[in-house]
Each structure stands twice: as structure tokens, then as C-alpha cells.
C-alpha positions as CSV (number, residue, x, y, z in Angstrom):
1,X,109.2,71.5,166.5
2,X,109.9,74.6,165.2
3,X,113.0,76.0,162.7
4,X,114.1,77.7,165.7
5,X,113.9,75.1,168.1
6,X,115.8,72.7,165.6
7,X,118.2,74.7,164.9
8,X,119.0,75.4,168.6
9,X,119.7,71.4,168.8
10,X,122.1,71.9,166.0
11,X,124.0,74.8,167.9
12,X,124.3,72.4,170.9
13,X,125.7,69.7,169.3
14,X,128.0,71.5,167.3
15,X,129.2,73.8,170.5
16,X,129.7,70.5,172.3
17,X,131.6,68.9,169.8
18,X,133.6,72.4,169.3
19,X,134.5,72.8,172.6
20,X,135.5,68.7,173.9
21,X,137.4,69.3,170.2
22,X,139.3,72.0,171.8
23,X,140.0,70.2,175.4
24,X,141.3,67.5,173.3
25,X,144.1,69.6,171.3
26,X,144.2,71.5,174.6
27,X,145.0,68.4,177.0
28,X,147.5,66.8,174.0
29,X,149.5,70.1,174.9
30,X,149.7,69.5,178.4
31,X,147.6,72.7,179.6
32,X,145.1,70.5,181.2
33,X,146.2,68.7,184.4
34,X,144.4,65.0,185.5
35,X,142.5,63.1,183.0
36,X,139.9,63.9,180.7
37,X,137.0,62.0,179.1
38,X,135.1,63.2,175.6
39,X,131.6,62.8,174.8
40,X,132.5,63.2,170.9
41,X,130.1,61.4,168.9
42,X,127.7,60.7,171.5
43,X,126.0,64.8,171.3
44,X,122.7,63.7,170.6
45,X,121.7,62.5,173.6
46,X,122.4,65.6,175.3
47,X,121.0,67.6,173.2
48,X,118.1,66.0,172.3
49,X,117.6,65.5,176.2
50,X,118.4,68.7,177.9
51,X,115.9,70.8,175.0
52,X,112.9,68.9,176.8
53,X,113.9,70.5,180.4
54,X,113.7,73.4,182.2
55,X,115.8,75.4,184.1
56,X,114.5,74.7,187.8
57,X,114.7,71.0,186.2
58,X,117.8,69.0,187.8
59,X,120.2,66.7,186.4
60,X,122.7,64.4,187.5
61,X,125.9,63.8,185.3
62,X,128.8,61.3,185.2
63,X,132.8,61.1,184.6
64,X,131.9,61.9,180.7
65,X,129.9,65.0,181.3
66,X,130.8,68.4,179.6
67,X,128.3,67.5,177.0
68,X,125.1,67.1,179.4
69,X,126.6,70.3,181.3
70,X,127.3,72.5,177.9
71,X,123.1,71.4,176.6
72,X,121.9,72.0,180.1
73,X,123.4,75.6,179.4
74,X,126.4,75.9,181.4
75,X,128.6,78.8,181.0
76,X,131.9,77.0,179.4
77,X,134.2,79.9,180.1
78,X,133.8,78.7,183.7
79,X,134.0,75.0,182.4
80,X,137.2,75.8,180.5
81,X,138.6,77.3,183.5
82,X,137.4,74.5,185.6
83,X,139.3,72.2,183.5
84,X,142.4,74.5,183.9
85,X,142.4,74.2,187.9
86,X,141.6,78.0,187.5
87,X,139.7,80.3,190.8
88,X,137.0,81.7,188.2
89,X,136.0,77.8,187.3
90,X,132.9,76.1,188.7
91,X,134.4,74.2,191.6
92,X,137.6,77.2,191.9
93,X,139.4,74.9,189.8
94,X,139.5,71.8,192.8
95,X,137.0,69.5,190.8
96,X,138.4,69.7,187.4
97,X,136.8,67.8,184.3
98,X,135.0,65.2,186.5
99,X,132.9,67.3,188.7
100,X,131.7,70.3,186.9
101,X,128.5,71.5,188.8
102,X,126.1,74.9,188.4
103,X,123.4,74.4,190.9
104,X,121.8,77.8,189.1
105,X,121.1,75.6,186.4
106,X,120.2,72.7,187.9
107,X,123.4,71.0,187.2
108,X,123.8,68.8,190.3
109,X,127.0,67.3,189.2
110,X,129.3,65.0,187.6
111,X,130.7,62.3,189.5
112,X,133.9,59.9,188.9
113,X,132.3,56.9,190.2
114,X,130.3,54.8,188.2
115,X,127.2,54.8,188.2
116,X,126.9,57.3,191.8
117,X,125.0,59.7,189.8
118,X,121.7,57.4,190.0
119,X,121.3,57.4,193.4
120,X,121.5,60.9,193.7
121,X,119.0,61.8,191.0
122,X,116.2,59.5,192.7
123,X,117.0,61.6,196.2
124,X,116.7,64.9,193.9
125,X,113.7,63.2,192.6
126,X,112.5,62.1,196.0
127,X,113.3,66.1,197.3
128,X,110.6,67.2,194.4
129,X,107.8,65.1,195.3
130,X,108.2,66.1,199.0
131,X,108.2,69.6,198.1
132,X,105.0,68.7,195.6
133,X,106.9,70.7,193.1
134,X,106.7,70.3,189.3
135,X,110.3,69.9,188.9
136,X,111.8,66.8,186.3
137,X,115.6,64.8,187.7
138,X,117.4,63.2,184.6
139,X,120.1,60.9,185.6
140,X,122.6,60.2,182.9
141,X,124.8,57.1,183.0
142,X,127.2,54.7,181.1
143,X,125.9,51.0,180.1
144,X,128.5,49.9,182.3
145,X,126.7,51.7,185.4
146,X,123.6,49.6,184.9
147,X,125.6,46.6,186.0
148,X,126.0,48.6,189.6
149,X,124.1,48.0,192.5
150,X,123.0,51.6,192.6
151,X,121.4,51.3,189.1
152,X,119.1,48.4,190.6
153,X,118.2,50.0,193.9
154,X,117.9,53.4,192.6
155,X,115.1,52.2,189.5
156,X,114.0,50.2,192.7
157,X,112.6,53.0,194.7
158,X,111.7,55.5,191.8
159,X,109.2,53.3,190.4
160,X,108.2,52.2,194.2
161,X,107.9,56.0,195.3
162,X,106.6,56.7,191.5
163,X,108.9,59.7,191.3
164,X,109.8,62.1,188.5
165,X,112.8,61.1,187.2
166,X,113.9,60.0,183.6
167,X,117.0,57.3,183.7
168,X,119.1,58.4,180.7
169,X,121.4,55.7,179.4
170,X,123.7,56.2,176.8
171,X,125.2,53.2,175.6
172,X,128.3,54.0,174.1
173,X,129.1,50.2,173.6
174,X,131.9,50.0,176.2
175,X,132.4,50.6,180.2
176,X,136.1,51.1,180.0
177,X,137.3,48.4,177.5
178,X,135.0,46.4,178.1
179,X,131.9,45.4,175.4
180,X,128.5,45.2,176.5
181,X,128.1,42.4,175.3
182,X,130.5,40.7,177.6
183,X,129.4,42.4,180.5
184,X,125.4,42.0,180.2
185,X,122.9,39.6,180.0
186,X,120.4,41.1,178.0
187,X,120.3,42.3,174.4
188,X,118.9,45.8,175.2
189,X,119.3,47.5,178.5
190,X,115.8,49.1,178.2
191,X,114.6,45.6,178.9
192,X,115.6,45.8,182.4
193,X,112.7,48.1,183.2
194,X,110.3,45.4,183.4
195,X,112.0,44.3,186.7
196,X,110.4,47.9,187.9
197,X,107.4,48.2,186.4
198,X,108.1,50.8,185.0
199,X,108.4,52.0,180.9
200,X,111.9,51.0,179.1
201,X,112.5,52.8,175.5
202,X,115.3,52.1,172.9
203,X,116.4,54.7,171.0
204,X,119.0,55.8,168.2
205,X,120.9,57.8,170.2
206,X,122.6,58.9,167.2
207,X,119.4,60.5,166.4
208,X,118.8,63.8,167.8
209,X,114.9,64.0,166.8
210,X,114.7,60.6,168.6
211,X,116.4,61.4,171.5
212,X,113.8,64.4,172.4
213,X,110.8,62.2,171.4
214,X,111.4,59.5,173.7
215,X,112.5,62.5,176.5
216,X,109.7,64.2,175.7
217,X,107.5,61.6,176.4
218,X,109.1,60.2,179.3
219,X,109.1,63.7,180.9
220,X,105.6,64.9,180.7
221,X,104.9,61.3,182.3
222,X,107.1,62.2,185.6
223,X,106.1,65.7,185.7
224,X,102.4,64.8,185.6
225,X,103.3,62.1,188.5
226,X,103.5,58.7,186.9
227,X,107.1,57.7,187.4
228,X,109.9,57.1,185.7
229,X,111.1,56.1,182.4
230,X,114.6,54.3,181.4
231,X,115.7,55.5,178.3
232,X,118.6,53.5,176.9
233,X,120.0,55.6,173.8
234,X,122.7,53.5,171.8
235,X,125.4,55.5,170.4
236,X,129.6,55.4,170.5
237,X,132.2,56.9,171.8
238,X,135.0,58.4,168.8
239,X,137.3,58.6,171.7
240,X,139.0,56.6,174.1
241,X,138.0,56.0,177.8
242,X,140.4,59.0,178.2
243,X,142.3,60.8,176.4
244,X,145.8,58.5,176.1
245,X,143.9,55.5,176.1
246,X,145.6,53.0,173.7
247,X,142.0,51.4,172.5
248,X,143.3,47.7,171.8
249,X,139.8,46.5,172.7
250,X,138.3,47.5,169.3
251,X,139.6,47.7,165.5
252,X,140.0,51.4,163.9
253,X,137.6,49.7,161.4
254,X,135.0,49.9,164.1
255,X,135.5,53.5,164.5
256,X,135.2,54.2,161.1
257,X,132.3,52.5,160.4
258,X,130.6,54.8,163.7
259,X,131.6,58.2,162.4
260,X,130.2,57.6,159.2
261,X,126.9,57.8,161.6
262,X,127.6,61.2,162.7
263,X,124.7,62.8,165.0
264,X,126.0,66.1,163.8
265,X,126.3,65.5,160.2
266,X,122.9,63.3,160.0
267,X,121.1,66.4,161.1
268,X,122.9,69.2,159.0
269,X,122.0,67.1,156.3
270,X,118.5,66.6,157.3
271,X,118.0,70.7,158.1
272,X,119.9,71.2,154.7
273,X,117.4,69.0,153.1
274,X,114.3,70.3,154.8
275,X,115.3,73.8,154.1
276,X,116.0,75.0,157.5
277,X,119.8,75.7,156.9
278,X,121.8,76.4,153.8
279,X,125.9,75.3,154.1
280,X,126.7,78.8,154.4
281,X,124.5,79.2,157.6
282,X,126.0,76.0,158.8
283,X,129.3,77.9,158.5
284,X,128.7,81.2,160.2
285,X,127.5,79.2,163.4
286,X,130.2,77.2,163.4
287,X,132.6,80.1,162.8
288,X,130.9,81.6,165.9
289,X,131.4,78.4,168.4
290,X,134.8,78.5,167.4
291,X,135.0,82.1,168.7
292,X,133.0,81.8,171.9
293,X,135.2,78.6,172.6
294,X,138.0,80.5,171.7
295,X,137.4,83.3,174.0
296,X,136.6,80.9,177.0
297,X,140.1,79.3,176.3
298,X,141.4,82.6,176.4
299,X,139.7,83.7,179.7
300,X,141.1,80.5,181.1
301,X,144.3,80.9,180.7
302,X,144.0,84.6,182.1
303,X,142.3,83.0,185.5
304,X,144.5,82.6,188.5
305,X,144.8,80.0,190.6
306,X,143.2,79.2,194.1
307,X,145.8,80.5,196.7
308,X,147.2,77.4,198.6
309,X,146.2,79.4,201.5
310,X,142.5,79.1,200.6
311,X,142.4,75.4,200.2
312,X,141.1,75.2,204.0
313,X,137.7,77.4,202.9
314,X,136.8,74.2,201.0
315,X,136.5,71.6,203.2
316,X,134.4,71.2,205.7
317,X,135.6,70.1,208.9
């Protein structure tokens, strides 16, 4: 890759973890109504994802999705409104943080349901092949969503129907409160591929070189036509399930030890190393997501609302 090109994965990950950084502080205040969940510490996997797709490429997100949104290049003044139940946001402020979507981009959606993203990738998948387009479906999901019925059938009939579609799964250790290894019989998720025929990866997902390797890879195979890939990126979640969750199901020790693994910081310090950034440089960008995320918060709080009147335009019988 390019200096260029890595540096552009640094910007991503550092304007993700600026702006969730912001909904946090944001949400604590009470200007954020319903719930909210944060993808700090897990920005790698976007990143390192989405830089491997192109515009006309689709993807399908989940209840933990401003990340894969934000690398996919969403606008976040319209996410930030979004999140504020403001008209100018992507759904007119209706969905809110769980179902940011920008069809422009590609974005088909995020979904509270676990695991109900899968599905729909495979029939986005399905909808390229039919079509005998070049286009790529990536289908994020949660380690707990592989446990779903939808995971299986959806794998199922993408290997069957040899679609292009790359199964994203970032392992964040936990579904809920719940450990993965409690909830899962096998070590490594990727193994699970071998019940489709089909090619199962581990990576860091902490790792933002790794991430895109393994992406890469997986989709040149479905764009050339030879199926799908499940990627299973292990990372962690710095957060709870949602903001306000208590988080008795793990020690702070545990937490601790994660952050010192830092997608962010690994890289900074790898650019700084290579000579691709000096600290100062490191600085001004992150002077200048602070801004942008700045002004969306601003143009957020300057949005009206939807008119109750207008509530009726949305719905469709």
C-alpha cells in the first residue's frame, strides 16, 4: 500500500473513534434519546475492511454500526443528526443509532436484531449475480450472531449459489454478557466454514494491515465469482453492550489489559516508525476530526424535528 493509502486507514480509525468518543459524552448528557452501542476499540475492522470496497459495493451492518457506516464514507453530520431524532438525519431522525442507512453509498443498513444482517447481504449478494454485475456484499456481524439460525442458512446458500459476499465477523468476545466461550463450541469461529465449503480466515482484528489482507483476498475471490469468505477478526469491545451497561460479566483488569492493544495506537506507532507520520502530523489530523465532528454536532443540534404530522409519509400502508 501506499503512504497515502495508510494514512487514509489511520484517518478512519481515528474519525471513528472521535466521533462514537463524542456520542458517548453526548448520550452521558442526555441529548441522545434510546440506546446507543460503541464500536471503540474494535476500528480496525472497519477500516481495514471498508478501504478494500468500492462505492457501488454494498454492505450490511448491525446494532454496533457507526464505525462500518463512518469507513464506508457516510456523511456523519447526517449520522449525528440521525442520532438526535433530527429531519436532516439519514432515516429523518425515525431510525436513530440502530439503523443508519445511505443507499448512495452502498450502506444497506444496520439492524437491531442479531444477526438479521446476514440474510440480507446473501439476497444483496444473490441480486448481484442475477444482475451479472461486479459488485462485492460484506455482511458484518457479532460472534454471538453466528450462533443464529440465519448465520447457518445464510453461509448455506452463499457457498451453494457461490455468491460474492465476504462474511465479516468481529469477535468482540461477548454477545451481550455473555463469553464466547460459554456460548460456542468451537475455539475459532472461522472453523465453521468447513461446514460450507467454503474458505474461513482468522485474523487480528486489532490489526488494521491484517484486516485489509485477509479482505483483500477474500474480495477479489467473490468479485471474480468464486464465493464467499468468512472472515472472523478477534478484537474487544472498550465499552459496554450499551452505554449504562454495568459490565459485571468481566473484571476492569480485562479491559485494561485490551486497551493496551490499541488498533489506533499500534498503527500510529507503526507509521511513526516507518516514517510515514511524525507526532505532530498525528496531531493536526486529529485536531481536524475533532472539528469536523464538532461541526456535525453542531449542525445537529441546529436540525429540526420531523413534524408529528409527517409521521404518516413514512409508513407504508
Amino acid at each position: 500500500m501506499e503512504k497515502k493509502q495508510l494514512l487514509e486507514l489511520y484517518k478512519t480509525m481515528l474519525k471513528i473513534r472521535t466521533f462514537e468518543e463524542k456520542v458517548i459524552e453526548l448520550f452521558a448528557k442526555g441529548l441522545i434519546p434510546g440506546f446507543v452501542h460503541m464500536y471503540v476499540g474494535e476500528e480496525a475492522v472497519a477500516a481495514g475492511t471498508c478501504a478494500n470496497l468500492r462505492k457501488d459495493d454494498y454492505l450490511a451492518s448491525t446494532h454496533r454500526g457507526h464505525g462500518h457506516c463512518i469507513a464506508k464514507g457516510a456523511d456523519v453530520k447526517k449520522m449525528m443528526a440521525e442520532l438526535f431524532g433530527r429531519e436532516t438525519g439519514y432515516c429523518r431522525g425515525i431510525g436513530g443509532s440502530l439503523h443508519v442507512a445511505d443507499l448512495s453509498i452502498g450502506v444497506l443498513g444496520a439492524t437491531g436484531i442479531v444477526g438479521a444482517g446476514i440474510p440480507i447481504a446473501v439476497g444483496a449478494a444473490l441480486s448481484v449475480k442475477l444482475k451479472k454485475e461486479r459488485q462485492v456484499v460484506v455482511s458484518f456481524f457479532g460472534d454471538g450472531a453466528t450462533n443464529q439460525g440465519t448465520f447457518h442458512e445464510a453461509l448455506n446458500l452463499a457457498s451453494i449459489w457461490m455468491l460474492p459476499v465476504v462474511f465479516v465477523c468481529e469477535n468482540n468476545q461477548y454477545a451481550v454478557s455473555f463469553h464466547v466461550s460459554k456460548s460456542t463450541a468451537v475455539a475459532d469461529i472461522a472453523d465453521r466454514a468447513v461446514a460450507y465449503n467454503i474458505p474461513g480466515v482468522i485474523v487480528d482484528g486489532n490489526d488494521v494491515l491484517a484486516v485489509y489482507d485477509a479482505v483483500y483476498k477474500a474480495v477479489q475471490r467473490a468479485r471474480e465469482g468464486r464465493g464467499p469468505t468468512l472472515i472472523e477478526c478477534k478484537t474487544y469491545r472498550w465499552r459496554g453492550h450499551f452505554e449504562g451497561d454495568p459490565q459485571l460479566y468481566r473484571t476492569k483488569n480485562e479491559v485494561e489489559d485490551w486497551k493496551k492493544n490499541c488498533p489506533i495506537e499500534r498503527f500510529k506507532t507503526k507509521l511513526i516508525t516507518d516514517g510515514l507520520l511524525t507526532v505532530e502530523e498525528s496531531e493536526r489530523i486529529q485536531v481536524e476530526l475533532l472539528r469536523e465532528i464538532e461541526e456535525a454536532v453542531k449542525f445537529a443540534e441546529e436540525s429540526p424535528y420531523l413534524p408529528v404530522e409527517k409521521l404518516a409519509d413514512l409508513v407504508y400502508a
